[in-house]
OpenMM code with the backbone's topology and positions (N, CA, C; nanometers):
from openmm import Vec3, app, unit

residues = "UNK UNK UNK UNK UNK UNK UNK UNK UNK UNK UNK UNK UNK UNK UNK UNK UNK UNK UNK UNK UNK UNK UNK UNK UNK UNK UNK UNK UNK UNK UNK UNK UNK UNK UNK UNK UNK UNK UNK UNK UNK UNK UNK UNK UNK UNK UNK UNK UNK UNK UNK UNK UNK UNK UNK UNK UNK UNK UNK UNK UNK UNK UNK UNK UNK UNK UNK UNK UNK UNK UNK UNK UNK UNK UNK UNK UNK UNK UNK UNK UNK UNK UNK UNK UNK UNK UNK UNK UNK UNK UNK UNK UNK UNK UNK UNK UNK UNK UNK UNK UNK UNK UNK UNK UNK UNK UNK UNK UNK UNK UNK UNK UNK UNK UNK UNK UNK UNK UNK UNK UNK UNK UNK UNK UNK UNK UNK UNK UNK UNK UNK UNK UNK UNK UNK UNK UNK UNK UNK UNK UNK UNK UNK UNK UNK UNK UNK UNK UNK UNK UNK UNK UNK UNK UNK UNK UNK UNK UNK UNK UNK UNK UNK UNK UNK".split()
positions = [
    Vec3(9.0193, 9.1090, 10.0540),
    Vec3(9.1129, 9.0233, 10.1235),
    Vec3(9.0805, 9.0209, 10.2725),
    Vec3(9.0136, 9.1290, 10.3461),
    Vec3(9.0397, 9.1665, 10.4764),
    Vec3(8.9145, 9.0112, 10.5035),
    Vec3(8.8493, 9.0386, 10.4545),
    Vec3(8.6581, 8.9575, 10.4757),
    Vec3(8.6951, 8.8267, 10.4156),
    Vec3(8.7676, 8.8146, 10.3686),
    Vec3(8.7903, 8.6732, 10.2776),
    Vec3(8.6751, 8.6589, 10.1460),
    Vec3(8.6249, 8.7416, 10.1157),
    Vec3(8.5289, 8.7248, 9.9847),
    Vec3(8.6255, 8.8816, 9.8888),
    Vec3(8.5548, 8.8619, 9.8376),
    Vec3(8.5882, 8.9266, 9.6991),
    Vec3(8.4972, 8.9805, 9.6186),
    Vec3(8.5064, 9.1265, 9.6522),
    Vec3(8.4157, 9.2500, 9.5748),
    Vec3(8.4622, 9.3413, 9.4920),
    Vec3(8.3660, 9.3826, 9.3829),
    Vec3(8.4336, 9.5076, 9.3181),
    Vec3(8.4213, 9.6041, 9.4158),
    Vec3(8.5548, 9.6665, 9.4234),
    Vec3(8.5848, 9.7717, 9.4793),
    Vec3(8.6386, 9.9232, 9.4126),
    Vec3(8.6100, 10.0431, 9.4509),
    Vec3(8.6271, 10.1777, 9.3603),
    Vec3(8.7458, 10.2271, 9.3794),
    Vec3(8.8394, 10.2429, 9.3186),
    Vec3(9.0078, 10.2787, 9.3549),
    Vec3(8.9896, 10.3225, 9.4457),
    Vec3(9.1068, 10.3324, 9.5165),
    Vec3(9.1465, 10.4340, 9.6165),
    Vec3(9.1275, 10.5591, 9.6252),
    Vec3(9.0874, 10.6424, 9.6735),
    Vec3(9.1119, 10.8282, 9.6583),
    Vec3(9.1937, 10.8288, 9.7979),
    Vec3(9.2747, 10.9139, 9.8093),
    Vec3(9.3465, 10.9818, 9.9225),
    Vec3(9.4064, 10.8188, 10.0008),
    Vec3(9.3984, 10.8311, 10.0874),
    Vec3(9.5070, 10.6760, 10.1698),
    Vec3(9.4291, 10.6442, 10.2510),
    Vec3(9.4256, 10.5107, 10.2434),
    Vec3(9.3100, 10.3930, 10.3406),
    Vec3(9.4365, 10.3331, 10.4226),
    Vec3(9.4141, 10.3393, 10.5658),
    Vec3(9.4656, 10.2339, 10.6447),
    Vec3(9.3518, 10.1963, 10.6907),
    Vec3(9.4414, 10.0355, 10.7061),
    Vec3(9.3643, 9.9337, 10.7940),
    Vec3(9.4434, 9.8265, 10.8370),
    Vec3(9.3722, 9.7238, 10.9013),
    Vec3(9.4249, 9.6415, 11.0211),
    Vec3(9.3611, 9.5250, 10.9582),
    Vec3(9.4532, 9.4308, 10.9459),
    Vec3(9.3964, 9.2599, 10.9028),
    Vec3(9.4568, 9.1856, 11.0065),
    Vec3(9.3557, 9.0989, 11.0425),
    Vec3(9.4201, 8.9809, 11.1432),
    Vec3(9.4063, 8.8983, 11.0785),
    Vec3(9.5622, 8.8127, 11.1127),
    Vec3(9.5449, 8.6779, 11.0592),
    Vec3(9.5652, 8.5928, 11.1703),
    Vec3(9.5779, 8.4511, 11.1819),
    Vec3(9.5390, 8.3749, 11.2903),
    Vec3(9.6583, 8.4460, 11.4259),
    Vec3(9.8065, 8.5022, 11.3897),
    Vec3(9.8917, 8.4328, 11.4682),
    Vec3(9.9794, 8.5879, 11.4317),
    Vec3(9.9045, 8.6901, 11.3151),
    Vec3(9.9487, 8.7796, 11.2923),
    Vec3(9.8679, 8.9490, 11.2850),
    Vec3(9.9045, 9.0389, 11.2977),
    Vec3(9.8119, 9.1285, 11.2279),
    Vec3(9.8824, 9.2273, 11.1810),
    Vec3(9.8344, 9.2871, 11.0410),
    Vec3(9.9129, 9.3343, 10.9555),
    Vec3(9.8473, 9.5063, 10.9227),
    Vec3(9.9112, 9.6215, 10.9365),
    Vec3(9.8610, 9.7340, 10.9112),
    Vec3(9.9214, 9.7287, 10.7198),
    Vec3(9.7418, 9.7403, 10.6598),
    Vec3(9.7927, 9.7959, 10.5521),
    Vec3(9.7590, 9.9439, 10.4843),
    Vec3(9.7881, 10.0026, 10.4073),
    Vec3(9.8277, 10.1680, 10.3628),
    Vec3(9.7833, 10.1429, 10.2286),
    Vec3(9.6860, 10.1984, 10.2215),
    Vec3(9.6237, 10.1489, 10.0589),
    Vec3(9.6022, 10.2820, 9.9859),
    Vec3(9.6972, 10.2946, 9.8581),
    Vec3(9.7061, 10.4567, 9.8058),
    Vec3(9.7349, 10.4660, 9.6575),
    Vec3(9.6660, 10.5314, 9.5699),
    Vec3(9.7153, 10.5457, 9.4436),
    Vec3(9.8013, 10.6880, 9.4406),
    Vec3(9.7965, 10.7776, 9.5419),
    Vec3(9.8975, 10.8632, 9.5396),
    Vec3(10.0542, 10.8318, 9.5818),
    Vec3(10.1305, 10.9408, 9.6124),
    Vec3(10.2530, 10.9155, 9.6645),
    Vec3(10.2570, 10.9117, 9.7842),
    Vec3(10.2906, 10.8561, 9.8738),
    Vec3(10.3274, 10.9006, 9.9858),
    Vec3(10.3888, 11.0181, 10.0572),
    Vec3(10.4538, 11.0536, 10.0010),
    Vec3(10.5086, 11.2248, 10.0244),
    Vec3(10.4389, 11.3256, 9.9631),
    Vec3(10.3068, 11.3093, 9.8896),
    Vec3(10.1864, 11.3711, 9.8912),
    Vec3(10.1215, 11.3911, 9.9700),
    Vec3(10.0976, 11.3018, 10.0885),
    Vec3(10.0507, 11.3029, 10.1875),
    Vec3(10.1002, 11.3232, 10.2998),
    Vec3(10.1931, 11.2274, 10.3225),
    Vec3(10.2767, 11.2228, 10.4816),
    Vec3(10.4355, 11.2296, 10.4536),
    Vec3(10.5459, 11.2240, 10.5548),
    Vec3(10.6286, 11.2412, 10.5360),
    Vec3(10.7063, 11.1342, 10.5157),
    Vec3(10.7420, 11.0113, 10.4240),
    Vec3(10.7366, 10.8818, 10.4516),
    Vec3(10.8642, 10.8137, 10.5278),
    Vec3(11.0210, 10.9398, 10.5073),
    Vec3(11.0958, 10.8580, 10.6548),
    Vec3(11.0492, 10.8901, 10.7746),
    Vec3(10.8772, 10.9060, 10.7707),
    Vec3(10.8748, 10.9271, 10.9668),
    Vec3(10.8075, 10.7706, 10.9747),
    Vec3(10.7574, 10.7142, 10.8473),
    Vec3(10.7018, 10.5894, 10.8357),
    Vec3(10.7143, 10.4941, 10.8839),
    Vec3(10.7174, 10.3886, 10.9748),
    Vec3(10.7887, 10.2442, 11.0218),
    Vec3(10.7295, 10.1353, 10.9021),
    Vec3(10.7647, 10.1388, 10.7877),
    Vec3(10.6979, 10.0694, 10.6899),
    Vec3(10.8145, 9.9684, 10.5931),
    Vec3(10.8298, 9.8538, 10.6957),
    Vec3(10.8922, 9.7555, 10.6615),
    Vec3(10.8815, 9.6535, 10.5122),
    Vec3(10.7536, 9.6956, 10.4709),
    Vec3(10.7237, 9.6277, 10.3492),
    Vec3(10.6046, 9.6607, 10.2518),
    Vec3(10.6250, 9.6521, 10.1268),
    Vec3(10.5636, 9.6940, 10.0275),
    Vec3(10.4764, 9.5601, 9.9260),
    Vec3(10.3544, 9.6445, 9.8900),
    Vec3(10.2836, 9.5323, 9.8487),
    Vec3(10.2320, 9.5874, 9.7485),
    Vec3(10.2947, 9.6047, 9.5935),
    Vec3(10.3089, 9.6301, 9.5063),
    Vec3(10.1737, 9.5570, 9.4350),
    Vec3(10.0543, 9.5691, 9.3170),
    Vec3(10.0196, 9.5326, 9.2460),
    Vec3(10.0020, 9.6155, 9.1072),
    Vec3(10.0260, 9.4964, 9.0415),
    Vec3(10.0549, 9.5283, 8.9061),
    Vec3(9.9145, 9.4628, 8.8163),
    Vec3(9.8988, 9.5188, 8.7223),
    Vec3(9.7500, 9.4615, 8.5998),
    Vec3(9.8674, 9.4017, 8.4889),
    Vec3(9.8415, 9.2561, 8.5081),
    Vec3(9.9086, 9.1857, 8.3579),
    Vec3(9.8643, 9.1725, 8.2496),
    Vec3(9.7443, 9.2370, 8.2429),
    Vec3(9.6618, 9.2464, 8.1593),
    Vec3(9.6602, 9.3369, 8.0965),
    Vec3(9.7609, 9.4581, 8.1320),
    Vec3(9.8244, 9.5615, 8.0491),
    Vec3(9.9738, 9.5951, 8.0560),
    Vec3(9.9731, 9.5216, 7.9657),
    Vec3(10.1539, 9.5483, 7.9217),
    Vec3(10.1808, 9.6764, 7.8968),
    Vec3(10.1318, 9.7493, 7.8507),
    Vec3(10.1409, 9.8896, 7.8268),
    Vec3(10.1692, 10.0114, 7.9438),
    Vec3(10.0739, 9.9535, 8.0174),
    Vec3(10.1211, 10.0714, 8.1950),
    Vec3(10.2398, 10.0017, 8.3175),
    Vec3(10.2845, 9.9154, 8.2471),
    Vec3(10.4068, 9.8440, 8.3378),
    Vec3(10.5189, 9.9666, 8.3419),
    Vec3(10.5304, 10.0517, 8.1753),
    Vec3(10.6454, 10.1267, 8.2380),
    Vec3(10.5681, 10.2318, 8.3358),
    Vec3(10.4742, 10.2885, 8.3304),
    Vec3(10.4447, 10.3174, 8.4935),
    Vec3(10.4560, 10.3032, 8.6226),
    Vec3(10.3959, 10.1313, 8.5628),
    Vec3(10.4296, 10.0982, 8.7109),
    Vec3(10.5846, 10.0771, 8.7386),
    Vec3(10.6789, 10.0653, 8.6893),
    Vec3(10.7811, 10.0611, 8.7058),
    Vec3(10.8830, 10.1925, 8.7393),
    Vec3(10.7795, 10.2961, 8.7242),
    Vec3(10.8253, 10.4254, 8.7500),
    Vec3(10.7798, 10.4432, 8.9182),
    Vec3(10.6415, 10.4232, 8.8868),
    Vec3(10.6008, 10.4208, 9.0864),
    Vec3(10.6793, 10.3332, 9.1685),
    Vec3(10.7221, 10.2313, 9.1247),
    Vec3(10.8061, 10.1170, 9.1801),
    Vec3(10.9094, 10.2033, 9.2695),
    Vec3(10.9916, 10.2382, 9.1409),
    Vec3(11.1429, 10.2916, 9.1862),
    Vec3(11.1083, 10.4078, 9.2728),
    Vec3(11.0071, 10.5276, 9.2585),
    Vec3(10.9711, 10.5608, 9.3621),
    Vec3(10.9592, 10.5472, 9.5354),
    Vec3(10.8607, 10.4539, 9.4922),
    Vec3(10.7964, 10.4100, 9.5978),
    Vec3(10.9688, 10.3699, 9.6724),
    Vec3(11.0406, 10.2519, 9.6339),
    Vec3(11.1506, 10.2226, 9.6868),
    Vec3(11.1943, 10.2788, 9.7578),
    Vec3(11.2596, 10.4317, 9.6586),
    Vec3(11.3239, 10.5081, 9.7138),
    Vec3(11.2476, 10.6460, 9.8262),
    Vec3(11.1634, 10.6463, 9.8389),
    Vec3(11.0449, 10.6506, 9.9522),
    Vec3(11.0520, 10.6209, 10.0884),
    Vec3(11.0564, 10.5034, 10.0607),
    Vec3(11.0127, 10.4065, 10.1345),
    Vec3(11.2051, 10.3120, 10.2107),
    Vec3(11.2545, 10.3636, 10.2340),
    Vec3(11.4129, 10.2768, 10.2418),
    Vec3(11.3868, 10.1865, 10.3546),
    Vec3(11.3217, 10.2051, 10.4505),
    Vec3(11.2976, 10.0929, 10.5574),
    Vec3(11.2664, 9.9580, 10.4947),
    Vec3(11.1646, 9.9772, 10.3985),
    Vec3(11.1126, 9.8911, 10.3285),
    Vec3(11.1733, 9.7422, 10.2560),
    Vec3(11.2470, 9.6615, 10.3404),
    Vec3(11.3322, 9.5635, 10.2577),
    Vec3(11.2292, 9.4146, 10.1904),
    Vec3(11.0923, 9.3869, 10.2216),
    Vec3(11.0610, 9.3276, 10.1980),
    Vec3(10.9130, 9.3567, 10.0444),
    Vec3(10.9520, 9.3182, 9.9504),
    Vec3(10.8739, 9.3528, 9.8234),
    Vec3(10.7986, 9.2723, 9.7923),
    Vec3(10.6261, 9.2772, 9.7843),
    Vec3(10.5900, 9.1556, 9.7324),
    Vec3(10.4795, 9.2153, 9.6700),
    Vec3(10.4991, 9.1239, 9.5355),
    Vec3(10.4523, 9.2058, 9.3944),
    Vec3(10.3169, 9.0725, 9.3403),
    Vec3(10.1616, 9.1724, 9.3625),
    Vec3(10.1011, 9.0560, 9.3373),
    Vec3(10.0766, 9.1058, 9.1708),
    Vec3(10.1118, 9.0195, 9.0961),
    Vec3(10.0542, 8.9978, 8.9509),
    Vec3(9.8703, 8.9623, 8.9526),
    Vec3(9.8572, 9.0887, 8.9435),
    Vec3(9.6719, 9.0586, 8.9014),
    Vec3(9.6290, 9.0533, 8.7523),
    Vec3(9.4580, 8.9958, 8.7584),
    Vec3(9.4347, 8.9594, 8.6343),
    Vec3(9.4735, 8.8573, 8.5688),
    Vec3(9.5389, 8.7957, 8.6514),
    Vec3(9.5923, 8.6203, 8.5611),
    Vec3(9.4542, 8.5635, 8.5172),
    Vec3(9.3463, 8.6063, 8.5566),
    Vec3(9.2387, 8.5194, 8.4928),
    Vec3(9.1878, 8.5666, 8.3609),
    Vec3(9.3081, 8.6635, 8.3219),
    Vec3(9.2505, 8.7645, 8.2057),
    Vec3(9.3299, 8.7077, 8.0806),
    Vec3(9.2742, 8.6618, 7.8978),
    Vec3(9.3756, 8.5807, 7.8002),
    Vec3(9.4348, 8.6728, 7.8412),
    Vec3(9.6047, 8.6594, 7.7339),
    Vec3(9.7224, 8.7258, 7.7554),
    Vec3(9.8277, 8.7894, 7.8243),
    Vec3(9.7272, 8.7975, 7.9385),
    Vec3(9.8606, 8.8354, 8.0971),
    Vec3(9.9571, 8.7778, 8.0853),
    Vec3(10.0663, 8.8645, 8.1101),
    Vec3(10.1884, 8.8576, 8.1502),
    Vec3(10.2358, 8.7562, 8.2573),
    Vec3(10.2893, 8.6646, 8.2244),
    Vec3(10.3414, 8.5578, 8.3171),
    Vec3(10.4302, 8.6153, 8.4340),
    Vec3(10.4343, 8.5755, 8.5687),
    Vec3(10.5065, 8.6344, 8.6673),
    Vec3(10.6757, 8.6983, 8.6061),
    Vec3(10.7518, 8.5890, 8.5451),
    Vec3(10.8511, 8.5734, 8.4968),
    Vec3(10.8686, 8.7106, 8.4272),
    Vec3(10.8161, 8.7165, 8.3480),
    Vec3(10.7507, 8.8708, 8.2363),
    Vec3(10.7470, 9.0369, 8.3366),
    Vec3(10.6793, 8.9762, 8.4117),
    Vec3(10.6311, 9.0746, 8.5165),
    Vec3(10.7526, 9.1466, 8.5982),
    Vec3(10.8360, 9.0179, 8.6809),
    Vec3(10.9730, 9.0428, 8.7392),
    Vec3(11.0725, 9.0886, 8.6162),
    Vec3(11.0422, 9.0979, 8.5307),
    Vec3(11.1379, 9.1102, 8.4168),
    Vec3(11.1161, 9.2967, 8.3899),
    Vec3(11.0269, 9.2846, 8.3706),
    Vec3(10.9756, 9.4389, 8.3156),
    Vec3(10.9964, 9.5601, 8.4548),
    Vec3(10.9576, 9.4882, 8.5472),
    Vec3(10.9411, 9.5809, 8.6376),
    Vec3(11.1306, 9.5560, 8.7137),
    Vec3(11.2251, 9.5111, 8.6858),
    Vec3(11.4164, 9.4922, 8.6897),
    Vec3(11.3836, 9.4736, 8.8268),
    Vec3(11.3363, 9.3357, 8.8766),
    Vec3(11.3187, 9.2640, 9.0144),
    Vec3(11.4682, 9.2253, 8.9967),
    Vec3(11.5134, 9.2216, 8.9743),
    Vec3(11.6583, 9.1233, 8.9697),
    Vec3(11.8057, 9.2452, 9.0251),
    Vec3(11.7507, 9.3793, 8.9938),
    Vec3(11.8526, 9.4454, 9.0364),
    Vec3(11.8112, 9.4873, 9.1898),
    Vec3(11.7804, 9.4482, 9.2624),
    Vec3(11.6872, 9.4965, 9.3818),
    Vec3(11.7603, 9.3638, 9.4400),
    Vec3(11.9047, 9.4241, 9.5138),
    Vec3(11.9686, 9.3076, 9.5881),
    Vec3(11.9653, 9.3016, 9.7378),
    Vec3(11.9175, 9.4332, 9.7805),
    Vec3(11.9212, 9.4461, 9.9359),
    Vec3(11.7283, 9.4305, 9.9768),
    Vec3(11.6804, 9.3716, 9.8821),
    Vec3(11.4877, 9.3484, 9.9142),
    Vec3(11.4897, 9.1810, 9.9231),
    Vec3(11.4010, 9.1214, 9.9964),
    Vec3(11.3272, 9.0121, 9.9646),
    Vec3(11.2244, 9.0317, 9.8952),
    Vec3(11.2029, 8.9471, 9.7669),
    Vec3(11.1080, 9.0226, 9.6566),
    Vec3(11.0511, 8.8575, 9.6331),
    Vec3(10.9084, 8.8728, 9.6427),
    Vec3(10.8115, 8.7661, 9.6101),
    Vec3(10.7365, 8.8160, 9.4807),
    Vec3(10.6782, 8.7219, 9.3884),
    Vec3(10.6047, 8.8200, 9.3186),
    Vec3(10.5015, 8.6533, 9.2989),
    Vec3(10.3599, 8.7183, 9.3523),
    Vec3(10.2801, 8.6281, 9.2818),
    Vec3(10.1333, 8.6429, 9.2172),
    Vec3(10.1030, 8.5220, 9.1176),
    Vec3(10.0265, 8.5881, 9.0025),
    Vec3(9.8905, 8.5704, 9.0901),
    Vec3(9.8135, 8.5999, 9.0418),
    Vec3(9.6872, 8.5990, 9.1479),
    Vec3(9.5571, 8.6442, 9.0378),
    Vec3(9.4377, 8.6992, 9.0751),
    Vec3(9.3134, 8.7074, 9.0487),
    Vec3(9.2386, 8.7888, 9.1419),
    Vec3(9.2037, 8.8818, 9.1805),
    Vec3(9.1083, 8.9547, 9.2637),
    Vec3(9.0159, 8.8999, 9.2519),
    Vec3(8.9562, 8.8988, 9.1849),
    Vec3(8.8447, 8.8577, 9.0711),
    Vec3(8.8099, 8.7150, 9.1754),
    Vec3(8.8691, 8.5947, 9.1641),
    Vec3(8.8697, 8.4601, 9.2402),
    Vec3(8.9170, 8.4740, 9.3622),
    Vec3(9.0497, 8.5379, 9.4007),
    Vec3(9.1118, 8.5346, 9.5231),
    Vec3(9.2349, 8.4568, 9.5020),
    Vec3(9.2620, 8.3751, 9.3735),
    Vec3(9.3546, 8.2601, 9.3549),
    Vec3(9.4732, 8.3751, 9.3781),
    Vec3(9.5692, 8.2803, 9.4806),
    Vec3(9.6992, 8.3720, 9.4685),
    Vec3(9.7286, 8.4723, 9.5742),
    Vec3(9.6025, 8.5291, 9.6584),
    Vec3(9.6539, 8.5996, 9.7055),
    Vec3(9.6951, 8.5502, 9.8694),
    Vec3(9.6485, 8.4915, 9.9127),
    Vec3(9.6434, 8.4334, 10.0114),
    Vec3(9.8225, 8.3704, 10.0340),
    Vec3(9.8515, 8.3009, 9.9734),
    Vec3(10.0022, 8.2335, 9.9297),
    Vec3(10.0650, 8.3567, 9.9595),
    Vec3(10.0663, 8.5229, 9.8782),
    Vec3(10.1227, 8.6111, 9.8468),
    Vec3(10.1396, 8.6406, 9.9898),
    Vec3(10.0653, 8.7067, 10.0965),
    Vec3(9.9994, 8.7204, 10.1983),
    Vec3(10.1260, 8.6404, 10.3148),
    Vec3(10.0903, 8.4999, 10.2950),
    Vec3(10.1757, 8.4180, 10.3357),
    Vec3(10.3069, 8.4329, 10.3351),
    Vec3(10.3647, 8.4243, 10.2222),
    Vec3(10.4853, 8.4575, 10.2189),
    Vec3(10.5302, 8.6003, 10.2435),
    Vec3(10.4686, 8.6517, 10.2726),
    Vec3(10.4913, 8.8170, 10.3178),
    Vec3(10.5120, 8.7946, 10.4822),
    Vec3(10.3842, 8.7319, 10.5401),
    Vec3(10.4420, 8.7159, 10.7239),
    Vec3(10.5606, 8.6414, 10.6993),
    Vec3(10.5598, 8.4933, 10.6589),
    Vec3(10.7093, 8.4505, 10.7298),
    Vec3(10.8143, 8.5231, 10.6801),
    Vec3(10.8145, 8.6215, 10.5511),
    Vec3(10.9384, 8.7458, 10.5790),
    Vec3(10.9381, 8.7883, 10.6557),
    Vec3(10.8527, 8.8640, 10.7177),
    Vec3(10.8272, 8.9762, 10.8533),
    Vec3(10.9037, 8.8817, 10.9764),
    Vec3(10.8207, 8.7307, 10.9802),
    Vec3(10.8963, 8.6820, 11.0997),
    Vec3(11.0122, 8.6553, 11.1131),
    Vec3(11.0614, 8.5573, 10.9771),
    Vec3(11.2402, 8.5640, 10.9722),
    Vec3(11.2925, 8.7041, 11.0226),
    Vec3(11.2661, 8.8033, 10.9901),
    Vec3(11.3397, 8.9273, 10.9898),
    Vec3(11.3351, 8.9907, 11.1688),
    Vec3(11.2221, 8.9565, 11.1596),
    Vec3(11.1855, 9.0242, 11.3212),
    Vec3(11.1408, 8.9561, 11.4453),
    Vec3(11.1091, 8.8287, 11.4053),
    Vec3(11.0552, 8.6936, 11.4741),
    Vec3(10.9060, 8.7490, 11.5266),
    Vec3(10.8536, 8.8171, 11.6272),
    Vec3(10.7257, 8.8618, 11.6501),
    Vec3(10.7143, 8.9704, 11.5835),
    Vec3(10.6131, 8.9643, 11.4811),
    Vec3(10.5929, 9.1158, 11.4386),
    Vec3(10.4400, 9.1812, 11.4793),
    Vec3(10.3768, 9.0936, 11.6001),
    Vec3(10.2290, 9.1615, 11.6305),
    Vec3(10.3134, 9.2813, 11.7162),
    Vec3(10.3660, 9.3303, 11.7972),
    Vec3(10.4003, 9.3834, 11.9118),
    Vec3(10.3916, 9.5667, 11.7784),
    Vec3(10.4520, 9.5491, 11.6885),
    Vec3(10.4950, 9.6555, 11.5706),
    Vec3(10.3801, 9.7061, 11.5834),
    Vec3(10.2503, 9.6638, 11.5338),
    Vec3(10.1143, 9.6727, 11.4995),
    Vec3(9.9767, 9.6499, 11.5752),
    Vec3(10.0150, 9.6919, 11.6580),
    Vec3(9.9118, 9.6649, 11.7599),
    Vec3(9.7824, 9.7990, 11.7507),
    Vec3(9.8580, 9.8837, 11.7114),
    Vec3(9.7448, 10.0437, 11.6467),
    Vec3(9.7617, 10.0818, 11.5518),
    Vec3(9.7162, 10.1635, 11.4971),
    Vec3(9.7022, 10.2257, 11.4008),
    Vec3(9.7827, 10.3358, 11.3940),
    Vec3(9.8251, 10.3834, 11.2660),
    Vec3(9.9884, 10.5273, 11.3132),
    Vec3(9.8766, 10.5851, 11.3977),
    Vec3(10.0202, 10.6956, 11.4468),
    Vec3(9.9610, 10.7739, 11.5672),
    Vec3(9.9035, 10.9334, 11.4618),
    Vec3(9.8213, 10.8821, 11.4186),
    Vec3(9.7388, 11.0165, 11.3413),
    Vec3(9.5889, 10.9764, 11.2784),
    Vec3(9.5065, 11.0418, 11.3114),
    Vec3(9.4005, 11.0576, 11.2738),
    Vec3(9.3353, 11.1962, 11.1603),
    Vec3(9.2811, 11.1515, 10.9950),
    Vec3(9.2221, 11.2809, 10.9671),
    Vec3(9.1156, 11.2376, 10.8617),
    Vec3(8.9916, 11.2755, 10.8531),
    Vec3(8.9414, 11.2191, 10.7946),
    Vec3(8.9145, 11.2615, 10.6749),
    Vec3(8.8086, 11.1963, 10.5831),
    Vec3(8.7967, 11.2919, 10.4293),
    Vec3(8.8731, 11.2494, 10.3505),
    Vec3(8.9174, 11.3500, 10.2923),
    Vec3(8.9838, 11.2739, 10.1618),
    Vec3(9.1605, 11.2810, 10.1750),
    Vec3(9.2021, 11.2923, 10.3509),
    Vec3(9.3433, 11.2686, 10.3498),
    Vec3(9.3342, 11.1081, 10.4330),
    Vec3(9.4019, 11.1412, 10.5471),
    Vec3(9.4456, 11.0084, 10.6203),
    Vec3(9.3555, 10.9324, 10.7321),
    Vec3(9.3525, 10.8422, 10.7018),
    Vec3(9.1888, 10.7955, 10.7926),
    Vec3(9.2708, 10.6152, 10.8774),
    Vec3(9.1912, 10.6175, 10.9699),
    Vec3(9.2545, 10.5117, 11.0523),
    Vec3(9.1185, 10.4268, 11.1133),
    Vec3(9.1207, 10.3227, 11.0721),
    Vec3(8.9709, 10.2419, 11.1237),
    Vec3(9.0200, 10.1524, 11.2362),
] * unit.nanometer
topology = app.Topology()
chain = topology.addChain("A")
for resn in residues:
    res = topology.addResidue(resn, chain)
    for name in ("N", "CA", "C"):
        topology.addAtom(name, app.Element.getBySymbol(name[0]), res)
């Protein structure tokens, strides 16, 4: 997403931050298959929003992910803005967004703005929109949100904990 092309990439180990500019915005993202309170302490976090992806292409690990979800949430309480990209839509049988918000109880989540869209890594279809509708939350909510993100948290460590590019 950062490069605008689209590579296989090797999960995550330990937590990736980084910095995306977009024309008019720039966005710190926290990229982690662990917990956050594995690592850091997450109410010292300023982490206004969550960017959830899910594989629709396996119905089977949704109640997982629906377990990290509620987690993560409750983690994360600053966090009012949710946006859930549905990957693998280019895969037969994925789970339709509808399916997706369904399984993962988007509907009881009354104090979040919750986007959820289907997308493709694979192509890129989808994510960009997702992306989109994630700043003009940030701006409704906060009107400038470059001033937030101008560095990187104030911590540096490298290896296989917290790293800052």
């Amino acid at each position: 997403m950062k490069y605008k092309s689209f590579f296989k990439l090797a999960p995550t180990e330990g937590l990736e931050v980084d910095r995306i500019d977009y024309p008019d915005t720039a966005l710190i993202m926290w990229d982690t298959r662990q917990h956050f309170e594995d690592m850091v302490r997450p109410h010292q976090l300023d982490i206004r929003c969550i960017i959830f992806v899910v594989d629709s292409a396996d119905p089977g690990r949704l109640r997982v992910a629906n377990r990290s979800l509620d987690r993560l949430l409750r983690d994360l309480p600053n966090a009012n803005i949710l946006l859930v990209f549905a990957t693998k839509q280019d895969r037969p049988g994925a789970l339709s967004v509808a399916e997706i918000q369904h399984q993962l109880k988007l509907h009881q989540l009354v104090d979040k703005e919750c986007g959820v869209f289907a997308c493709s890594a694979k192509t890129g279809e989808g994510i960009e929109e997702g992306i989109s509708w994630l700043i003009r939350q940030l701006k409704q909510q906060d009107g400038n949100i470059l001033p937030a993100v101008r560095s990187c948290p104030p911590f540096r460590q490298c290896g296989e904990g917290l790293s800052c590019r």
